[in-house]
N, C-alpha and C positions, 0 to 999 in steps of 0.2 A: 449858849443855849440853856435856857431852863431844865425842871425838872419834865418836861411833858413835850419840849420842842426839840429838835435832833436835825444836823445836816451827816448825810455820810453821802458818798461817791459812789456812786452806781452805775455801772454800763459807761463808765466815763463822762459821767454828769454830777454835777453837786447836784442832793435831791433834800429837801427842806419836807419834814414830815414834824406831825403833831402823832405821838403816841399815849392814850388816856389809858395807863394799865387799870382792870377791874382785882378788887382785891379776891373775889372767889370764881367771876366768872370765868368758862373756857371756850367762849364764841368770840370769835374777834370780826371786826366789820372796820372795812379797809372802803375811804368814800374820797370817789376821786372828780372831782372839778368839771366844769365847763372851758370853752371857747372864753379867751382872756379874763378869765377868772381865777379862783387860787382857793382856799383851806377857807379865806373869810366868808365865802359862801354856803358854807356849812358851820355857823358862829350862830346860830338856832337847834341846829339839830343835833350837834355834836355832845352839847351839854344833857339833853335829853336821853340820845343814846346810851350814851358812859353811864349812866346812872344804872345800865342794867349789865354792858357790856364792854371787852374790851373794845377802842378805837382808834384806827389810824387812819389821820386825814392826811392827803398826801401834794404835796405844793408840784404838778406835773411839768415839768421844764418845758420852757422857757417861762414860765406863769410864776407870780405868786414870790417867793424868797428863792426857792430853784436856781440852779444856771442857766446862765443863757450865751452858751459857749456857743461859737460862730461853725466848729466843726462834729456838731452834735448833728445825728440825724432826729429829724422831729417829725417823723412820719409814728401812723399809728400805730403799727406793728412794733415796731422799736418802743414805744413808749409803753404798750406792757410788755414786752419784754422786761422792760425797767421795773416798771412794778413789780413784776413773778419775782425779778434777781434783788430785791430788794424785802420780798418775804423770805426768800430762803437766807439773806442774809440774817434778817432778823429768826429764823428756824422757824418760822411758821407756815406750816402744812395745810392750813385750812381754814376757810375764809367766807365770810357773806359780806358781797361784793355792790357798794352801790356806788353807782352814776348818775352823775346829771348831765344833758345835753351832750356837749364832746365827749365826755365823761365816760357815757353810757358806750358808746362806740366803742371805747375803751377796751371797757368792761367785756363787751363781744372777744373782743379779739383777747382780752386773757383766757376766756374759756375756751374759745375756739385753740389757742396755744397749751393751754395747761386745765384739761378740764376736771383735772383730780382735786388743784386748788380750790375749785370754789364749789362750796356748797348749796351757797342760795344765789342768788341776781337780783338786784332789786334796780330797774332803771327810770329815772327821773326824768321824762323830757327826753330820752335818746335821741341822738343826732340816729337819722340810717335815710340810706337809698342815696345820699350823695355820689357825685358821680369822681372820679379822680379830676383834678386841676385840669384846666382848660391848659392846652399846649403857646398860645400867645401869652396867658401869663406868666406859665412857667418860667418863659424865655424873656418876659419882662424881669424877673427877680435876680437875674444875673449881670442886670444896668450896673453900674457903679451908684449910690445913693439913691437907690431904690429902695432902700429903708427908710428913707426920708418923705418920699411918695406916702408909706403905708402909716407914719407919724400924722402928715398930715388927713390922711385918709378918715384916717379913726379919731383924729381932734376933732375934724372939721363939724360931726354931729355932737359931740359931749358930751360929757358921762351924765348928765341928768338927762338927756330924751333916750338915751340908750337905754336908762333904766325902766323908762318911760312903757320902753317897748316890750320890756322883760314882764312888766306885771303886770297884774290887772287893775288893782285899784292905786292911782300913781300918788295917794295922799301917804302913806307908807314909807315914801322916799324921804329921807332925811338926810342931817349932814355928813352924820357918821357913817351913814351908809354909801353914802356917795364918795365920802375919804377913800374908805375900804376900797373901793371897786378901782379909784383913781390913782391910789397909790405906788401898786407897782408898775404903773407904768411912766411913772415919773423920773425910772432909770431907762438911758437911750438906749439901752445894749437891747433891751427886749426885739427892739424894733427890727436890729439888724436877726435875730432871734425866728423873729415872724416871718422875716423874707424867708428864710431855709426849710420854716414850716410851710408855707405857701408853695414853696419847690417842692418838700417832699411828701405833700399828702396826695396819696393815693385812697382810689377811691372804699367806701364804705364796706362793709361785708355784702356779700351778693345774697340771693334770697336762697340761692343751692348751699352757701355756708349757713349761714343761719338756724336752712332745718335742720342740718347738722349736729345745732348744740342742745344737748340734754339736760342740759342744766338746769334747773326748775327758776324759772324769773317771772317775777313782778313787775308789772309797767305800771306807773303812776304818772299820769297825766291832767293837766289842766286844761279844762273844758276851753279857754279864752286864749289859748299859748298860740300869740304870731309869732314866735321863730322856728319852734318846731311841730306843724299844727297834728291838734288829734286824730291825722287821717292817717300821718306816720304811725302814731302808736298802735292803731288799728291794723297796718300794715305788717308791725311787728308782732302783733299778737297772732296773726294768723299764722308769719314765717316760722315764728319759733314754738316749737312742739311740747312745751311745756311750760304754758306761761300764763298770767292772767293780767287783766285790765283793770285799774281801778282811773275813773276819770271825778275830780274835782272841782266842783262848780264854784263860780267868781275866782279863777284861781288861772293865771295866769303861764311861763314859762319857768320863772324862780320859783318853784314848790317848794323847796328848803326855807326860803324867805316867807314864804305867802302863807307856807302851812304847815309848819313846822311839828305842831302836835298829832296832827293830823296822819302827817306822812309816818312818824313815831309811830303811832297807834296803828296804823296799817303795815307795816314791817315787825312787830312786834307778833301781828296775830299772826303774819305768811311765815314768820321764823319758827313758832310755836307747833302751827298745824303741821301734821304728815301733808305733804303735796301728792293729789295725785296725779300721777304723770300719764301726760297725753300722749301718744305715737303719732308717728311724721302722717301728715293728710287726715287726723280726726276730727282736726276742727272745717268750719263747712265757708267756703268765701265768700255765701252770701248773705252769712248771718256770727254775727260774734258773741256765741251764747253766754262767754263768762265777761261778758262788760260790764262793770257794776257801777252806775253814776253815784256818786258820794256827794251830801252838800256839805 
């Protein structure tokens, strides 16, 4: 490992993080990935970030440099788990916390677990409202080379329409970008990896946890996002009791990718200001007063 790359053992998982120490700042922001993606897709934002604050980008197992040990649990709950036990490893107390897609999900559930950790929320594209695994596939994942199934599953479209589908304008797509994305899955263990995650994901935070969390979050969404569309982030603004909306125009599901300065500048200002905080049921379900469209 370099000076800024680090694997250590967490929760009994190798866990692959990038840590950008700041030489005076005391805010640290800890950004954690989507659905088969890793640390490269915050290779825009990261750089940006650091310039003002500490960063750690975190490779979430099975994903990324990560393990992808066949007797890990890769449900959501365990994975921040993982995170929290890997701040305190590292001694840090306190954190503004962002997500993208799975990511975002994530990010729910460390605050709903450890709500003294995070300070701010910032979620990109959140996955939410999923429902847990269907019970015939569950009991498909326990075939014998049924990881083989989910290999060819995820060839079978290609990392370039996959990309395709991530963003909005597809001329952006390039070769390196497309390395990046194709690379860790060029080791088979993942595969076997994905099937255990497929078993163990249970379904999303419900809308009774959600109002739950007090944690003041930012939802950033792209007005053109087919994977996670902006009716979820909608959904989420209204669940969570202290949050606001900013939507992205020509900006697709990768907002890291697509808008990297952009997203900067609007984390920047939500980190800065006092938030004021909303109490459970003030916001109204037939109008989302703090939606602010951005171009």
């Amino acid at each position: 490992m370099n000076e800024i790359t680090y694997k250590a053992v967490i929760n009994g998982a190798e866990i692959f993080y990038e840590y950008h120490r700041h030489p005076s700042s005391k805010e640290t922001f800890v950004l954690l990935h989507g659905f088969l993606s890793s640390t490269f897709s915050f290779r825009h934002l990261t750089p940006l970030l650091k310039e003002q604050y500490n960063v750690i980008s975190v490779d979430l197992p099975p994903f990324g440099q990560s393990g992808k040990k066949t007797d890990f649990i890769y449900s959501y709950q365990n994975l921040a788990r993982t995170v929290i036990l890997l701040m305190e490893k590292l001694e840090i107390e306190n954190i503004h916390l962002i997500g993208h897609s799975m990511g975002g999900q994530i990010a729910l559930n460390i605050m709903k677990q450890k709500p003294e950790l995070v300070e701010k929320g910032i979620l990109l594209c959140s996955s939410g409202y999923l429902k847990k695994m269907n019970w015939p596939v569950m009991m498909l994942s326990y075939i014998p080379f049924f990881h083989l199934y989910v290999k060819m599953h995820l060839a079978k479209s290609g990392i370039r329409q996959n990309l395709e589908n991530v963003v909005h304008d597809s001329k952006m797509i390039n070769d390196e970008m497309m390395f990046g994305y194709l690379q860790p899955f060029l080791d088979d263990d993942i595969f076997r990896a994905l099937t255990r995650m497929i078993r163990h994901r249970e379904g999303d935070l419900s809308q009774q946890d959600l109002k739950k969390i007090q944690t003041p979050c930012l939802l950033i969404w792209g007005k053109h996002d087919r994977v996670v569309p902006l009716s979820i982030g909608k959904r989420l603004d209204k669940d969570l009791p202290n949050s606001k909306l900013l939507v992205l125009e020509n900006t697709g599901h990768l907002v890291p990718e697509e808008r990297p300065e952009d997203v900067t500048r609007h984390i920047r200002s939500f980190i800065s200001q006092e938030f004021e905080e909303q109490k459970v049921g003030t916001k109204s379900k037939s109008q989302i007063s703090n939606t602010l469209p951005v171009t």
